[in-house]
C-alpha positions as CSV (number, residue, x, y, z in Angstrom):
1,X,122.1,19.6,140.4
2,X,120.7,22.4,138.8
3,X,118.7,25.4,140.7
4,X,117.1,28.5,139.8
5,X,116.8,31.3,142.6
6,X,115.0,33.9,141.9
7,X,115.0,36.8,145.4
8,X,114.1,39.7,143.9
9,X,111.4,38.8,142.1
10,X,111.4,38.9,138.1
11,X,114.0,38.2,135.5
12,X,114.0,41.4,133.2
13,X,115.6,40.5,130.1
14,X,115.5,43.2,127.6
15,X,114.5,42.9,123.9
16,X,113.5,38.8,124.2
17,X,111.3,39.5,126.8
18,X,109.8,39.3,130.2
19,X,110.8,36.2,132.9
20,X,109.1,36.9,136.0
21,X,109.1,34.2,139.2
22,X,110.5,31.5,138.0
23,X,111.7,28.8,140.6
24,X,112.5,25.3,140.6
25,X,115.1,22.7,141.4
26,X,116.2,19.8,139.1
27,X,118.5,16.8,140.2
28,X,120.3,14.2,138.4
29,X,117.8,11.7,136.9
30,X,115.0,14.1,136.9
31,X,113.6,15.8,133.3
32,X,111.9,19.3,132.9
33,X,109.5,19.6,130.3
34,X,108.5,23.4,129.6
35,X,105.6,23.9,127.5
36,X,103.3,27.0,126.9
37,X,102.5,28.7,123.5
38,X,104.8,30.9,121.3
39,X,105.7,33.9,123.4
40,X,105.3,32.2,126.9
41,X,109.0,32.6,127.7
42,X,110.6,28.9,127.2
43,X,113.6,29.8,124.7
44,X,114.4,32.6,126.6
45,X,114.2,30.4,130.1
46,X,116.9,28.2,128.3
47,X,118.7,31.0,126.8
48,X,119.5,32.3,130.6
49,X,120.0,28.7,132.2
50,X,122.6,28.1,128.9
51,X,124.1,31.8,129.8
52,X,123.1,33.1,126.0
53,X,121.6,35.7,128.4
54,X,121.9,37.4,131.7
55,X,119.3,38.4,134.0
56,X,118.9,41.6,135.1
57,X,118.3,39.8,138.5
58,X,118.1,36.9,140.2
59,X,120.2,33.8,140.1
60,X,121.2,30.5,138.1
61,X,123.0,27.9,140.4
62,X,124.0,24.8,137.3
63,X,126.2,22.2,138.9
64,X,128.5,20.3,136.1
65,X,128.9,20.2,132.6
66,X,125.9,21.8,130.6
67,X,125.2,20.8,126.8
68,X,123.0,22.7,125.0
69,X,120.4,22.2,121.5
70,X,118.8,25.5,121.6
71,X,118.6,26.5,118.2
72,X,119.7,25.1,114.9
73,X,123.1,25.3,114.2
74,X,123.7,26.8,117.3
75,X,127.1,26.5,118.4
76,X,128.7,24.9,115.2
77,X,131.3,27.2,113.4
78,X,129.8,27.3,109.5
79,X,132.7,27.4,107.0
80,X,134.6,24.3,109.8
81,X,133.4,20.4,108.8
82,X,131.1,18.2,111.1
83,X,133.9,16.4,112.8
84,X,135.8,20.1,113.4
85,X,132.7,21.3,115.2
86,X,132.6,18.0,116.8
87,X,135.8,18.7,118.6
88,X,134.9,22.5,119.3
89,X,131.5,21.6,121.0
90,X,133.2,18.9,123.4
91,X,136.3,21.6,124.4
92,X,133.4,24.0,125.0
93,X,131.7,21.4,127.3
94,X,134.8,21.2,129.1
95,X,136.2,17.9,127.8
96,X,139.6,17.0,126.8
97,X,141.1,16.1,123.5
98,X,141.4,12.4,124.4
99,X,137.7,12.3,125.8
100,X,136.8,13.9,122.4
101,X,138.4,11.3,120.7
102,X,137.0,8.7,122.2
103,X,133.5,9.6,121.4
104,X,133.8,11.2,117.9
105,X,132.8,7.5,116.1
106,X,129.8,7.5,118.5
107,X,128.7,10.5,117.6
108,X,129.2,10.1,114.3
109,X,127.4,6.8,113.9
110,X,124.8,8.0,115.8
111,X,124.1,11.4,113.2
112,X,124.0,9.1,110.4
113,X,126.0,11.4,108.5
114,X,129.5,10.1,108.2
115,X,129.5,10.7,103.9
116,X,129.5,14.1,104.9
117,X,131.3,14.5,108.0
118,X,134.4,16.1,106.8
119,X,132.1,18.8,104.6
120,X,131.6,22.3,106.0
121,X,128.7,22.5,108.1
122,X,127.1,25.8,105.9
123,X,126.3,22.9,103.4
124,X,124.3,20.8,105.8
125,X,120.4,20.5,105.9
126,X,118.4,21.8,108.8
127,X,118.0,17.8,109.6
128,X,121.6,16.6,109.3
129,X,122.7,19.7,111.6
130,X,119.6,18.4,114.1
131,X,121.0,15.1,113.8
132,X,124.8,16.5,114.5
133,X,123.8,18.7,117.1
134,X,121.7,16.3,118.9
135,X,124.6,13.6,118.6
136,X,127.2,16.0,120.1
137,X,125.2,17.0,123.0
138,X,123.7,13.9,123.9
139,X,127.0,11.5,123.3
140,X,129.3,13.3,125.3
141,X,126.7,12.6,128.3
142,X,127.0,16.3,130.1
143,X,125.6,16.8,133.8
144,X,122.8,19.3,132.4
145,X,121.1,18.5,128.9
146,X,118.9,21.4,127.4
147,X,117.0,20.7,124.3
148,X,114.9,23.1,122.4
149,X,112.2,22.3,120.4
150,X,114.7,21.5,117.7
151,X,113.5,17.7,117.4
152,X,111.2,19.2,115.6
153,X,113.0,19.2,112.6
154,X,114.2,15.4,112.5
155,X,112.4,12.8,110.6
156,X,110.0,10.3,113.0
157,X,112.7,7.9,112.9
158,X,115.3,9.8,114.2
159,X,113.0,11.5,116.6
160,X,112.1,7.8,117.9
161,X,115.9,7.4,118.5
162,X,116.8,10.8,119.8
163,X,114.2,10.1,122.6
164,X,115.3,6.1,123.0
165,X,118.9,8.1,124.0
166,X,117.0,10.6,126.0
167,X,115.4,8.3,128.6
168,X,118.3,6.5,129.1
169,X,120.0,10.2,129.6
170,X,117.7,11.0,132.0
171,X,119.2,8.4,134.6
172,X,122.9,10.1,133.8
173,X,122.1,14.2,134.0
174,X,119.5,16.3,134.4
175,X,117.4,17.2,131.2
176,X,115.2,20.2,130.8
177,X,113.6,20.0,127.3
178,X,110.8,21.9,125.5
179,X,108.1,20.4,123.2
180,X,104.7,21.3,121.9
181,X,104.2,17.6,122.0
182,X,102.5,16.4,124.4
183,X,102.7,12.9,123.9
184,X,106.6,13.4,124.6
185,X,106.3,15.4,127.6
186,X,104.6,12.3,128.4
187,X,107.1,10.1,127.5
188,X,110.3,11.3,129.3
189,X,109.5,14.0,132.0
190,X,109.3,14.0,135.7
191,X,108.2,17.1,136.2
192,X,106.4,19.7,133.9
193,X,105.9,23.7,134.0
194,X,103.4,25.8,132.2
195,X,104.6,29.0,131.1
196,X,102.3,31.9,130.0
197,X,103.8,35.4,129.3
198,X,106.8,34.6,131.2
199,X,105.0,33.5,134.8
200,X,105.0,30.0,135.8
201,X,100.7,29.0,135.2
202,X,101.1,25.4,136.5
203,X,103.9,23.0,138.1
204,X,103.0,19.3,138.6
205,X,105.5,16.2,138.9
206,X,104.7,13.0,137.9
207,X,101.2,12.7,136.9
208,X,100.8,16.0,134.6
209,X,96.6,15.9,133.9
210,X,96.1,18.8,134.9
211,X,98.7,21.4,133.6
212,X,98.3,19.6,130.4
213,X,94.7,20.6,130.8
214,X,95.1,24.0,131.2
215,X,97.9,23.7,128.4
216,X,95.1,22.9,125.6
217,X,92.7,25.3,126.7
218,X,95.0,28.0,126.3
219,X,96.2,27.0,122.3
220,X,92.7,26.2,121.3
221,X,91.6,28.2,118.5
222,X,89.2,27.5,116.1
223,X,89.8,28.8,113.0
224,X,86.3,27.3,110.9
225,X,87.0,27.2,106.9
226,X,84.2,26.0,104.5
227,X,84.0,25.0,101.2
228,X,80.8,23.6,99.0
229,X,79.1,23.3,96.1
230,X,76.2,25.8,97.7
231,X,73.5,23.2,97.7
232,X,73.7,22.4,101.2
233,X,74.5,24.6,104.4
234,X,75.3,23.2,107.9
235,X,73.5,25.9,109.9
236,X,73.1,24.4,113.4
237,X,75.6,22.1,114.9
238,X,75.1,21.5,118.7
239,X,77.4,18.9,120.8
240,X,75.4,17.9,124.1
241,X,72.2,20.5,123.0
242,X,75.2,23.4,123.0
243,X,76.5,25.8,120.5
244,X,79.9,26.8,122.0
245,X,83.0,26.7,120.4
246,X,84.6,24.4,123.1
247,X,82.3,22.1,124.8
248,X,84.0,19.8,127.7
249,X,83.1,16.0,127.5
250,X,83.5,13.5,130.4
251,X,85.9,10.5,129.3
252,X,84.3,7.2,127.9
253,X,80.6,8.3,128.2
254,X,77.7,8.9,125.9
255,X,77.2,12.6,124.0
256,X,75.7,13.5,120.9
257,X,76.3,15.3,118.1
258,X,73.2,18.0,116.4
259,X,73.1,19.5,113.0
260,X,70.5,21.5,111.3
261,X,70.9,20.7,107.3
262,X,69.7,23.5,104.8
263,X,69.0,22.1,101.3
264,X,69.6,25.3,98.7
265,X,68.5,22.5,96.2
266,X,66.5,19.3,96.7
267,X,68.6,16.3,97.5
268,X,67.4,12.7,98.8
269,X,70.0,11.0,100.2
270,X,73.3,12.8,102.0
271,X,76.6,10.7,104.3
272,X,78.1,12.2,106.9
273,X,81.6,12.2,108.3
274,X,82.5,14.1,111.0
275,X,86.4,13.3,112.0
276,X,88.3,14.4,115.1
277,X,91.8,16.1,114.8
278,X,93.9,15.9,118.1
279,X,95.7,19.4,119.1
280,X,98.7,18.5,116.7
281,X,96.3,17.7,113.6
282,X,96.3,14.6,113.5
283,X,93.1,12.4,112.7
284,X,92.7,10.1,115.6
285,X,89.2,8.6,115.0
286,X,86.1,9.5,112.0
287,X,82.4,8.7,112.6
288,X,80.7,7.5,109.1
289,X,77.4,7.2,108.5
290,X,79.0,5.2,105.5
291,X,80.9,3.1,107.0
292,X,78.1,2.4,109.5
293,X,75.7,1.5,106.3
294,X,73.2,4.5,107.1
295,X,72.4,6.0,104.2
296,X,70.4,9.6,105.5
297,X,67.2,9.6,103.6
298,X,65.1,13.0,102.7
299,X,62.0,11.5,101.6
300,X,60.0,14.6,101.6
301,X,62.7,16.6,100.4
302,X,62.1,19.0,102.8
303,X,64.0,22.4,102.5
304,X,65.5,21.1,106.3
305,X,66.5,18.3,108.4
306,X,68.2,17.5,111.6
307,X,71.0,14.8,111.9
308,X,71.3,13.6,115.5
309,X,74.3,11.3,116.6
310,X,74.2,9.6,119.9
311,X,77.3,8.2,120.6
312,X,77.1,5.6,123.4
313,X,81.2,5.7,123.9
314,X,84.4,7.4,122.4
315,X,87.4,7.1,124.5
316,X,89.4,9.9,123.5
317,X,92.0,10.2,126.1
318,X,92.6,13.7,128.1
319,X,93.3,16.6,125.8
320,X,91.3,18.8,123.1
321,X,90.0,17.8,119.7
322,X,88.6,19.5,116.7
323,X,85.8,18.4,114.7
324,X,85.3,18.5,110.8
325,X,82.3,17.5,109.0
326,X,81.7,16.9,105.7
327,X,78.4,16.3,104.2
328,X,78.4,14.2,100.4
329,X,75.0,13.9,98.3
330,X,74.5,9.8,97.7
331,X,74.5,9.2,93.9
332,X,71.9,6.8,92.2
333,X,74.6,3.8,92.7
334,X,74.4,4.4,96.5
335,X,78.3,6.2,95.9
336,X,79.4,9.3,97.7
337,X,79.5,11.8,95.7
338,X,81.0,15.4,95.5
339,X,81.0,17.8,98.4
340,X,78.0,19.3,99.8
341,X,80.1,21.6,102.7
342,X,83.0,20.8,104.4
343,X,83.6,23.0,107.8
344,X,87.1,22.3,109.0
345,X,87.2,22.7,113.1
346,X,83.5,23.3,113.3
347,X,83.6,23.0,116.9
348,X,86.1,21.2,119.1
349,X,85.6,19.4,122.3
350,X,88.1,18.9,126.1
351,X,87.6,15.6,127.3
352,X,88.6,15.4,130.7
353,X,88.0,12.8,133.4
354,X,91.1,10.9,132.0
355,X,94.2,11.2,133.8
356,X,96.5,9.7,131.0
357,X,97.2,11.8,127.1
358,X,98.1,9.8,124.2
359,X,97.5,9.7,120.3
360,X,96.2,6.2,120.4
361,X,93.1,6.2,117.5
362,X,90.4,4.9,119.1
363,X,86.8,3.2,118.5
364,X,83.2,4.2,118.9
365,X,79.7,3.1,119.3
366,X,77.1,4.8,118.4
367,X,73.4,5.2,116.5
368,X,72.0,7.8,113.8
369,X,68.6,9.6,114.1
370,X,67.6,11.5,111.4
């Protein structure tokens, strides 16, 4: 069991920081996910439960064996091989030569690394001592499992098999981990804190819609970039008749998308793409008026013309998305062709209404009006 008291207060932890009333209790089979953005006070929450730091006050009550992936490389002695540190890392865990030994081709195998096992660790990549690290900590199956954001580092595949080990963990120890991923929080937690500026913002267990919620609202930025050719300029775009920088959107049901189209120069025929980037980047889903065979006609070539897009369904699971749009003039052979402007996070949008997060790209229906 693992419990942090805190009775007077606020942990005051000079030079990393500010902790202030921080309580919870975490059993044996139970993970702790910690999210918040850089700053909020995560490391340095691990930092105290590992006993890298002490609190000025309060109180840490850990019950067993902790292992600890904090930072990279932490813990491993540089200028001493993998399989040196190996043993070092279990003595400091509190196990036994022979329990070492029994363990070291596990944790071997399972870092992928044994050509270069017996080579100082100072010559190791920032994956192969994630890879190590992770091995030695999660192998030697401790009571208490702490785990930065250092997964960060490893390649998909090895991320896929460092959590494959982690929910099986789970059932063993206790695990308190930090990610800015929220599709892993997802994955392996039982219980999630918010953390802004050192306070605890919101604590949920088992369904976690709502502190992931308030999670995106607080990282959103948009930081709008264009680039063009200067024949073209986007100069309205509305979702749901608004203007606002972050516009919520009910799960699954219809909204529409506005844009007022300068023309600098005369053009008939424009496409449209406007794709949505989930809060890690990633493109999830694009609306085309190409792939939807609408060419957008200016007959009259007038100097301006609004693009409506009424989009009977898009369902975007929980969480918050940015929108780029990029407008192409149509060629005589009906091609795209180069690019009029491109605004990167033009706006982006919360859906709520949706009690489950995911990445999973999905479909939409929907109609053009211009």
């Amino acid at each position: 069991m693992l419990e942090v008291i805190n009775k007077t207060g606020s942990y005051a932890i000079k030079s990393f920081g500010t902790v202030k009333d921080i309580n919870f209790e975490l059993r044996r089979g139970e993970c702790l996910g910690l999210i918040g953005h850089n700053g909020a006070g995560k490391s340095t929450l691990l930092k105290i439960l590992n006993g890298l730091i002490n609190p000025d006050a309060g109180k840490v009550t850990i019950k067993g064996r902790v292992g600890a992936l904090i930072e990279l490389g932490a813990g491993f002695n540089p200028i001493l091989t993998g399989r040196e540190n190996i043993y070092n890392n279990g003595a400091v865990l509190g196990f036994t030569k022979k329990e070492i030994e029994a363990k070291v081709e596990a944790i071997i195998d399972f870092a992928e690394i044994r050509e270069f096992i017996d080579m100082p660790v100072q010559n190791y990549s920032s994956g192969m001592k994630v890879r190590l690290g992770f091995a030695v900590a999660a192998q030697m199956e401790p009571d208490v499992l702490i785990i930065d954001e250092v997964l960060a580092v490893g390649d998909v595949r090895f991320k896929a098999k460092c959590f494959n080990v982690l929910e099986k963990l789970v059932n063993k120890c206790a695990v308190i981990i930090v990610s800015h991923s929220m599709p892993q929080i997802t994955r392996i937690c039982t219980d999630l804190i918010l953390l802004k500026k050192g306070e605890i913002i919101a604590h949920e267990s088992g369904e976690f819609a709502f502190t992931i919620e308030q999670y995106l609202k607080m990282v959103v930025q948009v930081n709008t970039s264009e680039i063009g050719n200067g024949n073209l300029k986007i100069e309205k775009l509305e979702i749901n008749g608004s203007n606002e920088n972050l516009i919520d959107i009910e799960y699954n049901k219809p909204f529409s998308l506005g844009l007022g189209l300068k023309f600098i120069k005369p053009i008939e025929s424009i496409s449209i793409k406007v794709t949505f980037f989930d809060a890690e980047q990633k493109a999830v889903v694009q609306l085309s008026s190409v792939n939807d065979k609408v060419i957008i006609k200016n007959d009259d070539l007038n100097e301006f013309l609004n693009v409506t897009v009424d989009i009977e369904s898009l369902s975007l699971n929980m969480g918050t998305y940015s929108l780029h749009i990029v407008v192409r003039e149509i060629n005589d052979r009906n091609n795209e062709g180069e690019i009029l402007q491109l605004i990167r996070a033009a706006r982006s949008i919360n859906v709520i209404g949706n009690t489950y997060y995911s990445q999973a790209p999905c479909l939409y229906k929907g109609n053009w009006v211009f």
